[in-house]
N, C-alpha and C positions, 0 to 999 in steps of 0.2 A: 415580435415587433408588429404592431398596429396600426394603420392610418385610418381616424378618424374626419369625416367630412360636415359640418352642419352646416346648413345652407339658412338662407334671412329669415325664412317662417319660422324655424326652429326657437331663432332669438327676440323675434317682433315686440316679446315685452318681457318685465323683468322674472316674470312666472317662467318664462321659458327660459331664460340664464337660470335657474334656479333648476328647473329638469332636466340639464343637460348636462349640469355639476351632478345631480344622483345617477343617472346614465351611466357617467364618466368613473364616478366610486362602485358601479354595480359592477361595469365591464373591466373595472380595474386600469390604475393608472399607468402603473410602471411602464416604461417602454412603448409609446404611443405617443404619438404624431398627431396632434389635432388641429383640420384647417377649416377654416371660418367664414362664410362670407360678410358680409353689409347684412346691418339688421333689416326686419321685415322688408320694409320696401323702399330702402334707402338707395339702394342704384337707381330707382327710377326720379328721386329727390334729388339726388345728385345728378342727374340729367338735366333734370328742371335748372340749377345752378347752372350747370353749362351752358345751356342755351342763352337765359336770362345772359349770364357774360359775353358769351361771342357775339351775340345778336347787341350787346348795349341795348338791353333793356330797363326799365328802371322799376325792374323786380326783383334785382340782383340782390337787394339786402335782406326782402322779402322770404324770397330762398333759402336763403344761409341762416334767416332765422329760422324756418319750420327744422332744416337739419337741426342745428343745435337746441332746440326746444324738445324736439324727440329724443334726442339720447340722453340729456340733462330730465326730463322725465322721467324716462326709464331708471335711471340711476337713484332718482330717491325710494323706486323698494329696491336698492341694494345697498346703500353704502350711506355713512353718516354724514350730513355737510362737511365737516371737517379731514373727511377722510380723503389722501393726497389725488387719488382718481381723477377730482376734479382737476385740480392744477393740472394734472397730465393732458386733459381731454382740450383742456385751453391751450397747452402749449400745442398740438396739434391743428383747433381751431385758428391758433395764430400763425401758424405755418401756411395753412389754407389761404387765410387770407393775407400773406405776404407774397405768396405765389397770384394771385392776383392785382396784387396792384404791382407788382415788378413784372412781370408776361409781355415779351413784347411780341412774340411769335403770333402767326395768322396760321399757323396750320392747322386745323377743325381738328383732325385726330390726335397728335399731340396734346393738344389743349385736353379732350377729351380725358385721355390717361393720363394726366396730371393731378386732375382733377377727383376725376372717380374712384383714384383708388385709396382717400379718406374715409371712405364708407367703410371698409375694410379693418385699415388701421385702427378707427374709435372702436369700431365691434370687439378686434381679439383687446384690444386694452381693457376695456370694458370687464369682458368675459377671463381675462387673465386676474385682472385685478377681485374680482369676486373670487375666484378659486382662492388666490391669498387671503381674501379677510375671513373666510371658513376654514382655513387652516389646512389647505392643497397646495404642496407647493408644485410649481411651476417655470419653465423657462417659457418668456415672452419673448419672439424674434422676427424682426423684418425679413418677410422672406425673399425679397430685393438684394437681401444678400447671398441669396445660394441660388436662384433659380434663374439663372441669364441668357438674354434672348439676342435675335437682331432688332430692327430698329422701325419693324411693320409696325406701327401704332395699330391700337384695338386689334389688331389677330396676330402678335406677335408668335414667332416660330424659336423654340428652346433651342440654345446651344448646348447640346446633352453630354458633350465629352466635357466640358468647364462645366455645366452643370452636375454631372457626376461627381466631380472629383472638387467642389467644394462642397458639397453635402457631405461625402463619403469622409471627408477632413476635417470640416468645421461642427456637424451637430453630432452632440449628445444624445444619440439614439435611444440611452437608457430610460432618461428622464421623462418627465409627461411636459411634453413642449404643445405651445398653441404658437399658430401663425395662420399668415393670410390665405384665400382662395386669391384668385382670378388675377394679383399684379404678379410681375415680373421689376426685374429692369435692365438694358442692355449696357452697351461697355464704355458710355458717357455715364450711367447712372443714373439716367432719367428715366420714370417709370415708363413698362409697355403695361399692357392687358394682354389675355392669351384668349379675347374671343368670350361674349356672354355665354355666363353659365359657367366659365374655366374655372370655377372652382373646383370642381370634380375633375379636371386633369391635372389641375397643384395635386389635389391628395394622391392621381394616379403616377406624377413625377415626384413625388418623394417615394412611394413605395416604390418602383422599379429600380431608382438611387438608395433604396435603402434594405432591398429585399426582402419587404416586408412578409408576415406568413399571410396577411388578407387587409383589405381595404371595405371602409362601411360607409355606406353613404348613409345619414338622416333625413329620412322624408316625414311628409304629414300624410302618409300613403303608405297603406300596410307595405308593400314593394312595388313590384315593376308589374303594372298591371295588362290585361292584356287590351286597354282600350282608356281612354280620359275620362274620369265620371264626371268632368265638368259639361262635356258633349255628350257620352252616351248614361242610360241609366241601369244600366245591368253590366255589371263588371266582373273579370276574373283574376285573381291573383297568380302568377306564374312563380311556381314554386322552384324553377329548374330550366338556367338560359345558358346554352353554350355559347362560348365566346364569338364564334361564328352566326349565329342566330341574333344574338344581341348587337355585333356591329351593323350587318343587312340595318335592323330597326334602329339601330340610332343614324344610318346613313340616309333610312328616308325621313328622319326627324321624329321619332321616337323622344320626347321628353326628357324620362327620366333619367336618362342615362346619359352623359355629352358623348359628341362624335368620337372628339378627338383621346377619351379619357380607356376604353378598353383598347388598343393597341399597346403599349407598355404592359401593361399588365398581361394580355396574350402571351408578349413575347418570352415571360420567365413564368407564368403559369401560376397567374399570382390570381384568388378567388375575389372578387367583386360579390361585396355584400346589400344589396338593396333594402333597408330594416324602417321601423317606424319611429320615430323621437316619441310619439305619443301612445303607446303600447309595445315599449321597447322589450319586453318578452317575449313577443312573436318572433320567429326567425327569420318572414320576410321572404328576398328571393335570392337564389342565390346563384352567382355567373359565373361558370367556370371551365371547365373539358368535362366532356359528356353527351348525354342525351341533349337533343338541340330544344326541347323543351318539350316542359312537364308542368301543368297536362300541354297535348298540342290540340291548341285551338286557331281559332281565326284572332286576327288580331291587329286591331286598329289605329290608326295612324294618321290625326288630322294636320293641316299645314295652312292657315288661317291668313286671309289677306293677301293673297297670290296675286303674279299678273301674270295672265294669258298673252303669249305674243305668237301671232304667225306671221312671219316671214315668207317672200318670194321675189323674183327679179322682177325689175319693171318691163325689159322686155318679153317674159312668160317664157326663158330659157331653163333648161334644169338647174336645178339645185344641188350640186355636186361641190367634189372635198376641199376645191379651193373657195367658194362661198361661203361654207357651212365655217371651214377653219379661221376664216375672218373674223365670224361673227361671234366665235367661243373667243378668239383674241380679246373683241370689245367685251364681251362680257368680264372675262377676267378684268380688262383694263379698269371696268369701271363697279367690280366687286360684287356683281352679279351673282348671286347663287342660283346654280340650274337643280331644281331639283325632280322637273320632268323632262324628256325629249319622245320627238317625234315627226319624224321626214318623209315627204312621197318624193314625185318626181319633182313637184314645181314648187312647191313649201316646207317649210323648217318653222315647228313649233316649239316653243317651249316653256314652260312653266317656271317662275322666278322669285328669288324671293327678293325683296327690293331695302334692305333694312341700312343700309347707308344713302337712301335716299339719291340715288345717282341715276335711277331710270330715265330721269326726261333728259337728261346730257346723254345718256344713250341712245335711246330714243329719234333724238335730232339727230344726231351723226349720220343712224342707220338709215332718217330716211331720205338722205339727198343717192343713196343708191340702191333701195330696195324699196316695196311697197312693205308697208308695217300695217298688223291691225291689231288692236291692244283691245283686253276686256282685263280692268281691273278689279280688287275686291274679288276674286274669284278663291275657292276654296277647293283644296288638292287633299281627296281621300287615298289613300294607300292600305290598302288588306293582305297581310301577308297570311300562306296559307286560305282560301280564301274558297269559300263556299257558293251553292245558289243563295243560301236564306242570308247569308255576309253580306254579297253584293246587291240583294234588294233591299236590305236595309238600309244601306248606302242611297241607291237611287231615288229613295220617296225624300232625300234630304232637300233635293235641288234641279234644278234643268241642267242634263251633261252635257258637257262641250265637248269634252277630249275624253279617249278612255282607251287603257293602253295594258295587253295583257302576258304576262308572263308565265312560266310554268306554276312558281310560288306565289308569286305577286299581283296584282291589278291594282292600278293608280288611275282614280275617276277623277276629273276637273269638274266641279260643278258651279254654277250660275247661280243666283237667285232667280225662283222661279217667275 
């Protein structure tokens, strides 16, 4: 048994549905699990959508045209006008838009996974239905029906004993099934999301519900490298990450790998394959028990668009556990990610990632009772394993703010200089 992962680069256009089908006949169908995201960069289209809607703006239709102009593109190198795809992909698009004009809800997140997780659905139809007119069969399945959460909108939390035991009931593990990444839905039926990027923890919760022998991810990235060639220009492919190695780097935001996607697979000892869509004969990297990694080098970690916050009382009293407990309260409250810390006696810093947009409602709160001082746009390097020649390569990036060191680790905050 196999879980297959392709993420939106893989399927951006119809040459790439077309590579993923010979992939799919090299690596063999039988018995495999394949989950999908939104093509190329349709989550962030359908963002656009969102906004346009909840803001009433009047580029709402605008919107909904670039979505459906892109995947009706795409579909003429695959399939004949006549061919039923279409009707399918409309009756979806007229789903989308009846869910819009019947919405009566104000809740931004809600709205949000209601919405975004069309990207998803048109992709595996899309890609299902190609496999059929090449003569691959296929089960095509909402995976809203097996994988059930609570009712957090956008970082919904799986309910894994009912999610167990309808996977383990309902799917044909023999078969070569396609289904979605990143939705859910909870126990009204209304879609969640499991948090961007949850694609790779759908593949890692079907495999640990289906005990699978290994999980693949598809990148446009030989594997799991030991730094971003988009940031640095000399890269190393890591040919060998233990499970414990790889969560530390996906805990301080390591890309290619999501947070929440190697725990399951830890737990029953299931291999995490890191492989390339675009030289799918390399083997990639590969996560598993073992050596914590091969080769061991330094290895890089950026975190792009940060805010800097220090914190202290207005009377210049310490800084101690019922202050500090407060202020992790608000952060949670208002969905803060901490992804640095760091306290003396009179301050409390910390580095944040800000991506639901809730900082200045924090912000206010914190300061009718502490002093705040905020540098945003700041950019948070993280070197694990970490050398002298690592960490000056680091520092000629920027002017450092914060810099924080651990036995394995050092996380630099830098400025624009």
């Amino acid at each position: 048994m196999k879980i297959f992962k392709f993420g939106g680069a893989s399927i951006k256009d119809a040459e790439g549905v077309k590579n993923i089908t010979h992939i799919l006949q090299s690596e063999g169908i039988e018995n495999t699990t394949v989950v999908i995201s939104a093509m190329g960069k349709n989550t962030n289209a359908f963002e656009e959508v969102i906004d346009a809607y909840y803001n009433k703006t009047d580029k709402l239709s605008e919107k909904l045209g670039i979505v459906e102009d892109f995947h009706k593109n795409l579909m003429k190198g695959l399939f004949d006008e006549k061919d039923t795809i279409y009707k399918e992909i409309d009756i979806l698009l007229g789903e989308l838009s009846w869910f819009l004009a019947r919405n009566t809800s104000q809740r931004f997140n809600y709205v949000y996974d209601q919405i975004i997780c069309f990207g998803e659905l048109l992709s595996t139809k899309i890609v299902s239905a190609y496999l059929t007119k090449i003569g691959i069969e296929n089960n095509w399945f909402d995976v809203r029906n097996y994988i059930k959460t609570d009712s957090n909108y956008r970082d919904a939390k799986v309910d894994w004993d009912l999610t167990q035991d309808i996977i383990s009931n309902k799917l044909d593990a023999s078969k070569l099934n396609i289904t979605q990444g990143f939705i859910a839905a909870n126990d009204t039926e209304n879609t969640t999301t499991l948090g961007r990027e949850g694609s790779d923890y759908t593949a890692s919760i079907f495999a640990y519900c289906l005990d699978a022998e290994n999980v693949t991810i598809w990148k446009d990235v030989p594997g799991v490298l030991n730094a971003d060639p988009r940031v640095f220009e000399q890269t190393t492919l890591l040919e060998q990450i233990s499970y414990e190695e790889a969560i530390e780097m996906a805990f301080y935001g390591a890309s290619v790998i999501h947070p929440k996607t190697l725990q399951p697979l830890e737990r029953k000892g299931i291999p995490l394959l890191v492989r390339s869509f675009i030289n799918s004969k390399e083997t990639g990297t590969n996560v598993t028990k073992g050596i914590r990694l091969v080769p061991f080098i330094p290895c890089f970690i950026v975190k792009k668009n940060q805010i800097l916050v220090s914190i202290s009382a207005l009377d210049f009293s310490f800084m101690v556990e019922n202050n500090i407990s407060y202020i992790f309260q608000k952060l949670h409250e208002y969905q803060l990610k901490v992804n640095l810390i760091q306290n003396s006696a009179l301050s409390f810093s910390v580095c944040i990632d800000n991506k639901f947009d809730n900082f200045d409602a924090f912000y206010n709160e914190l300061k009718k009772e502490f002093k705040i001082e905020v540098q945003k746009e700041v950019d948070l390097y993280t070197v694990r394993h970490f050398d002298n020649k690592a960490i000056a390569s680091i520092e000629v990036k920027g002017k450092s703010l914060l810099t924080q060191v651990n036995k394995e680790t050092i996380q630099i905050v830098l400025g624009t200089n």
